[in-house]
C-alpha positions in Angstrom: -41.2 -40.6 13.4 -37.5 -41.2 13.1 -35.3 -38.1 14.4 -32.6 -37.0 12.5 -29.8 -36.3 15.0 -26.8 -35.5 12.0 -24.9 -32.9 13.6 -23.7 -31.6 10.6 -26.6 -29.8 9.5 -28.4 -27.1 11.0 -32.3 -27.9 12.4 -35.0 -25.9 10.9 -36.3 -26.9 7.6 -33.9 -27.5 4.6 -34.1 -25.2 1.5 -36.0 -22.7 3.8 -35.4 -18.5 3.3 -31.6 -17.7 2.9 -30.4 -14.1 2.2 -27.0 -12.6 1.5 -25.6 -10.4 4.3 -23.4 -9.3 2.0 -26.2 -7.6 -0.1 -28.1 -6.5 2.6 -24.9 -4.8 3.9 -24.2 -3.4 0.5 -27.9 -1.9 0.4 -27.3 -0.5 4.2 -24.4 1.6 2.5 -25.9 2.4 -0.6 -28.9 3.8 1.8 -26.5 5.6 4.6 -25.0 7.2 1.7 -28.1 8.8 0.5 -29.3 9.7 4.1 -26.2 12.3 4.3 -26.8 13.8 0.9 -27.9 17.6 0.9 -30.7 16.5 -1.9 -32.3 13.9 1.2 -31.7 16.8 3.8 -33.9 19.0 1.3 -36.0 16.8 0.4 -36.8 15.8 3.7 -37.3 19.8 4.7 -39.3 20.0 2.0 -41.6 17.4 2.9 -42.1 18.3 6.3 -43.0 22.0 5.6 -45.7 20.9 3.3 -47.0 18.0 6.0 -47.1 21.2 8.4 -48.8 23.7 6.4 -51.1 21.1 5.3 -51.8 20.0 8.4 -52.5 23.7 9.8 -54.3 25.2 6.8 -56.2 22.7 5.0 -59.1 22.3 8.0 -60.5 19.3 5.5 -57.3 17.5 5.2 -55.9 17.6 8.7 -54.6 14.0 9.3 -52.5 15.2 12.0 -53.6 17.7 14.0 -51.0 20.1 15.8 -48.5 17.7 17.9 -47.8 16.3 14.8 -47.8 12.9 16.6 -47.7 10.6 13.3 -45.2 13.1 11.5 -42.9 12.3 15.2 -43.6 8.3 14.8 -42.1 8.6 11.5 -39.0 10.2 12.5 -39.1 8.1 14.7 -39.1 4.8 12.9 -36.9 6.5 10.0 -34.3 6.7 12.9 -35.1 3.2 13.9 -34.3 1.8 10.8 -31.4 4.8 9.6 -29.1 4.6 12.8 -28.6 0.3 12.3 -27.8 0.7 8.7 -25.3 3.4 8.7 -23.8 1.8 11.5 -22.9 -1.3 9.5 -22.3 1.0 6.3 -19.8 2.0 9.1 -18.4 -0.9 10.4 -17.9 -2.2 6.6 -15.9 0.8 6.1 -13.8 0.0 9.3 -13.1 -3.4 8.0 -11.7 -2.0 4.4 -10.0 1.2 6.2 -8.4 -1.9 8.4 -7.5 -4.5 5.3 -5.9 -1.0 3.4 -4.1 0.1 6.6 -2.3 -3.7 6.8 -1.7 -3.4 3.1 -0.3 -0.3 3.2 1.8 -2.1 6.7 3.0 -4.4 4.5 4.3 -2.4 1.5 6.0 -0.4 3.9 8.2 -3.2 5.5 8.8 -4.6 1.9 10.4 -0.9 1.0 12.0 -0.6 4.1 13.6 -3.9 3.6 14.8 -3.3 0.2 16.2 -0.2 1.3 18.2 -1.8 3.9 19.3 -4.1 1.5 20.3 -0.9 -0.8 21.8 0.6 1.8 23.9 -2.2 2.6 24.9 -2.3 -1.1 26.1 1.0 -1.3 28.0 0.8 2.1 30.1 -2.6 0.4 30.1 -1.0 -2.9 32.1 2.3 -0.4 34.2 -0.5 0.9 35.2 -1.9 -2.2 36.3 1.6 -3.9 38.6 2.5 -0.7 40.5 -0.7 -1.3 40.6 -0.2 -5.1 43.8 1.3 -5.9 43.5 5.3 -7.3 45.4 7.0 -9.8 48.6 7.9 -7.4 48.6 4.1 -5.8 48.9 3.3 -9.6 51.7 5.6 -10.4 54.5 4.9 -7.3 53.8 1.7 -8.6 54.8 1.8 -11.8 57.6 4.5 -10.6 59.1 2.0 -8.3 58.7 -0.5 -11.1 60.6 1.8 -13.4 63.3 2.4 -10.9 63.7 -1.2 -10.2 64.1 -2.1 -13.8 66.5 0.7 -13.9 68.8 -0.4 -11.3 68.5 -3.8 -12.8 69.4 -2.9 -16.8 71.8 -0.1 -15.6 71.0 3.4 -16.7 70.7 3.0 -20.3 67.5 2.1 -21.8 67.7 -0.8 -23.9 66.9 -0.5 -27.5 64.4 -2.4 -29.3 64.6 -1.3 -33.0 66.8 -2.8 -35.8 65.2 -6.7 -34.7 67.4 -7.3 -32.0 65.0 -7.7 -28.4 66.4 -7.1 -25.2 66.8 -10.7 -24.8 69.3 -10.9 -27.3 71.5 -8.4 -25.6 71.2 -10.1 -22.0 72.4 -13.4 -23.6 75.6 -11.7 -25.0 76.4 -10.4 -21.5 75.4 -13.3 -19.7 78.3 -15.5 -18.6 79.0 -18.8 -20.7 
């Protein structure tokens, strides 16, 4: 009998059982969910009061006589099979409380980076408006403008009406 030594596949037979952990992990929630319910925690009361009286009263029907052994070896293996699932429910939840936490990490640095980059906005956009020139900056200009053009024309203001520019009149004074 030839052995198959391919190292790529598993050994054990091919096409055998195969489940999904992600459904069985899905059912362990689904299931640690209803374990802490107040309808299973009745429920559960309820059921063990009747096994009890049952078990006291009913001389015929006594199954389980007063140590309630089989009543314990059912807790028992409930708490057997209850404590592994909601364990994993657990852990699953640990796993999306850690993906959300990192997502929420992220969105964080991306607003704190794009309020840095506002901030530094706003502090060049400060910069630029101190340099800009206000209202007074704009007047003693054109003051000392007017005053320069004063002492350059004289003291009279040259007149414009009747077609003749001021060019005109600096032409006739101009030497020629």
């Amino acid at each position: 009998m030839a052995r198959n030594d391919d190292l790529s596949t598993p050994r054990g037979t091919p096409g055998g059982p195969s489940y999904d952990p992600d459904a069985f992990a899905r059912f362990a929630e689904r299931m640690a969910r209803f374990l802490g319910t107040g309808r299973y925690l009745a429920a559960q009361t309820l059921f063990v009061f009747v096994w009890i009286v049952l078990n006291l009263t009913a001389v015929s029907l006594r199954w389980d006589p007063y140590p309630f052994i089989l009543l314990n070896l059912a807790f028992s293996t409930q708490a057997a099979y209850a404590a592994p699932m909601i364990l994993l429910a657990q852990n699953r939840q640990a796993d999306r409380d850690k993906a959300e936490v990192e997502r929420d990490r992220e969105m964080n640095a991306r607003s704190l980076a794009d309020t840095e980059f506002l901030a530094r906005e706003i502090a060049g956009i400060r910069l630029a408006l101190e340099r800009k020139p206000d209202r007074d900056d704009v007047t003693e200009a054109l003051d000392r403008l007017t005053r320069t053009i004063e002492q350059g024309y004289g003291a009279e203001e040259p007149s414009y009406a009747g077609g003749s520019s001021g060019d005109d009149e600096l032409r006739e004074d101009e030497p020629g």
